[in-house]
C-alpha positions in Angstrom: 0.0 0.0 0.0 2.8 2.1 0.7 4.2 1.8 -2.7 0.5 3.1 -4.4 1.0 6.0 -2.6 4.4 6.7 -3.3 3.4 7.1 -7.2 0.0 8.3 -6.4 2.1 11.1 -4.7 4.3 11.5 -7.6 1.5 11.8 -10.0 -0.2 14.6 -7.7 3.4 16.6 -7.1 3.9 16.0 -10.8 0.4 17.9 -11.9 0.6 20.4 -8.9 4.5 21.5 -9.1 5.3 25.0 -9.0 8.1 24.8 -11.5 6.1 22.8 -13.8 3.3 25.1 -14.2 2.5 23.9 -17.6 0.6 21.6 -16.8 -1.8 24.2 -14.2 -1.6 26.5 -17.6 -3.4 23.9 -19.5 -5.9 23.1 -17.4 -6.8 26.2 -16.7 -7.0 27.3 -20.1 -9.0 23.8 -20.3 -11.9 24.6 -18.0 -11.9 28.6 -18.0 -14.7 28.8 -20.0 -16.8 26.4 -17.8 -18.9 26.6 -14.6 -20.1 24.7 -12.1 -22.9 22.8 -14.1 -20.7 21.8 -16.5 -18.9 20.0 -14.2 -19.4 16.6 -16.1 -17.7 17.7 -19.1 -14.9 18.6 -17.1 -14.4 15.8 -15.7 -14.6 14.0 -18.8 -12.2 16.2 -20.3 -9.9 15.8 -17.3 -10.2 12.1 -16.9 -9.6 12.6 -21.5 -6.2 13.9 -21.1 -5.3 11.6 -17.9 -6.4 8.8 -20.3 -4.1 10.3 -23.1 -1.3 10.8 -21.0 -1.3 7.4 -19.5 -1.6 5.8 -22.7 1.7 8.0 -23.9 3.7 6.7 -21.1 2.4 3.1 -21.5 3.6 3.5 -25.2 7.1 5.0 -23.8 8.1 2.4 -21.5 7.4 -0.4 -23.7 9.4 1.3 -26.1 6.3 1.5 -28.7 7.1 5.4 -29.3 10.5 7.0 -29.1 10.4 10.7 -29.3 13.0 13.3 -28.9 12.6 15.5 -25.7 13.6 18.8 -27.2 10.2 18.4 -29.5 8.2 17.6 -26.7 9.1 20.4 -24.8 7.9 22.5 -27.6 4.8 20.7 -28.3 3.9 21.3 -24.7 3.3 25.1 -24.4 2.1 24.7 -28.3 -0.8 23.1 -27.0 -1.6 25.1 -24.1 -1.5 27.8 -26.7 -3.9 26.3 -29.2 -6.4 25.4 -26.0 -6.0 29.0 -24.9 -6.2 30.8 -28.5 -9.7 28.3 -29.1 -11.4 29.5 -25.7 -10.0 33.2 -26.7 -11.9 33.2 -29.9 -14.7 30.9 -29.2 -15.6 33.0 -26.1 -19.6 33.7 -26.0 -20.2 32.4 -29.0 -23.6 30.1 -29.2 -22.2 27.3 -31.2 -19.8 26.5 -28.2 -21.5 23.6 -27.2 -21.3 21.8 -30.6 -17.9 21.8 -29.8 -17.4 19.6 -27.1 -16.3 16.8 -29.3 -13.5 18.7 -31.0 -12.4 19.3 -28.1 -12.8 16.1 -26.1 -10.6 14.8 -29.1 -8.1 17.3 -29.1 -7.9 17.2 -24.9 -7.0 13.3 -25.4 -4.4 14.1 -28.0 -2.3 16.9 -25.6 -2.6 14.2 -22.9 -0.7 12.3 -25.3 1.8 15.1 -26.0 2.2 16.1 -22.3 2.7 12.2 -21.1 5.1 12.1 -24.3 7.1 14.6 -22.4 6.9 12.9 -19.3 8.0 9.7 -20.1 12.1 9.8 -20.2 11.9 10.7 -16.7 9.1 8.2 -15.8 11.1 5.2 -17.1 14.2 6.4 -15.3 12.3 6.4 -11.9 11.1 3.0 -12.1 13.1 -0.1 -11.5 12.8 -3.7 -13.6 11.4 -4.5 -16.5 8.8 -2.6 -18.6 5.7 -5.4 -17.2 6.7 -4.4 -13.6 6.2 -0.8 -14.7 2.5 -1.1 -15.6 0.8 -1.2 -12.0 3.2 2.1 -10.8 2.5 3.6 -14.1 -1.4 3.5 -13.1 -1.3 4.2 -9.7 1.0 7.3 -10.8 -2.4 8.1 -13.3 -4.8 8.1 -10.2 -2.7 10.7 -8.7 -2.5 12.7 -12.1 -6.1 12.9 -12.4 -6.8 13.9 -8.8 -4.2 17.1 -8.9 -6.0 17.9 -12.2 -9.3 17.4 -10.3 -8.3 19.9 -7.8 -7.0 22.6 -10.1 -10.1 22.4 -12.3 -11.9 22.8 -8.9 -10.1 26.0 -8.1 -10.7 27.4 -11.5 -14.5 26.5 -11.5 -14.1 28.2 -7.2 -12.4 31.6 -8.9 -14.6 31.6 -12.4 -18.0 31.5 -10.0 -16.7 33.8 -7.0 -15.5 36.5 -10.2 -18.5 36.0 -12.2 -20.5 36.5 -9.0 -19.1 38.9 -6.5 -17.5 40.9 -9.0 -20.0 40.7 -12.2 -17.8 39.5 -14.4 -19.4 37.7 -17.4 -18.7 34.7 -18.9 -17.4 35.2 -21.7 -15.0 38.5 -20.4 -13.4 36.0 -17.9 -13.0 33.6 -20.9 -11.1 36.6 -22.5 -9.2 37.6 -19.8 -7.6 33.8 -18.3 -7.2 33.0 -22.2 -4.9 36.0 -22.6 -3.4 35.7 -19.4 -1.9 31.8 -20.1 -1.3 33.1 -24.2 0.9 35.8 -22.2 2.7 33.2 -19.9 2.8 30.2 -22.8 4.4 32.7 -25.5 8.2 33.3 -23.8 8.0 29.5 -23.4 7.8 28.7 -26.7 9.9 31.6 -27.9 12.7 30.7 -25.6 12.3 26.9 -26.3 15.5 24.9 -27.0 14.3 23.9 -30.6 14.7 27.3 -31.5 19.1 26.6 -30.9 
């Protein structure tokens, strides 16, 4: 039992790390445009892009996909960027909710891309053979998708207390969080190593 938790920690520290705020970028830029009655979709989303990075790092350490790390890291705030620039200019718009399943499909593909990025360090952590890796790998999952759970949480707490105590609407709080993770995703990418 002490072992779950050991990767079920790892998978929560890995979502909720300060230094790696990437991930808290995308999944706020994920679920700013939701509220509290959505909450299904959100947690289908969520549990989406846990599903796609799981399967990314189940494709990693049995050596089914080999990808450089460099392109990774560049893919990563590429995503977070598209997911921010589709709220931005989808923002109030009535045909939003057609578009859950673009985005349910495109939330499962950045999973992939984010556990893609994950996955060098993942197979370093874990001793044995790639069989002995699958049980860690999904106890490490749990712990991914209860961090995200809690940061969508806290973005659904902030969206309702700004939209209520402070009158914001919808789609301006849409506007603003989009623009405020485009502004933090851009130096990422600029300053990216695949740039050198």
């Amino acid at each position: 039992m002490s072992e779950f938790w050991l990767y079920f920690n790892l998978g929560l520290k890995h979502v909720l790390d300060i230094n790696g705020y990437d991930h808290v970028l995308f999944l706020i830029a994920l679920a700013v445009p939701y509220t509290f009655k959505d909450w299904k979709k959100v947690v289908l989303l969520v549990s989406l892009f846990t599903v796609g990075h799981t399967l990314a790092l189940i494709l990693s350490v049995f050596e089914v996909v080999i990808i450089k790390a460099n392109l990774v890291e560049f893919l990563i705030p590429i995503t977070i960027l598209i997911t921010a620039l589709f709220h931005l200019f989808t923002a109030g718009k009535s045909g939003k909710k057609e578009s859950i399943t673009f985005v349910a499909f495109v939330t499962l593909f950045f999973g992939i891309i984010h556990g893609l990025g994950f996955s060098n360090y993942f197979k370093a952590i874990l001793p044995g053979n790639s069989s002995d890796k699958l049980i860690p790998l999904l106890e490490f999952a749990l712990g991914i998708e209860a961090a995200q759970i809690i940061v969508v949480f806290v973005v659904l707490v902030l969206s309702y207390m700004v939209q209520t105590f402070f009158r914001f609407s919808k789609r301006d709080w849409t506007l603003v969080m989009s623009s405020f993770v485009v502004g933090v995703v851009l130096p990422m990418i600029v300053e990216s190593d695949i740039w050198k």
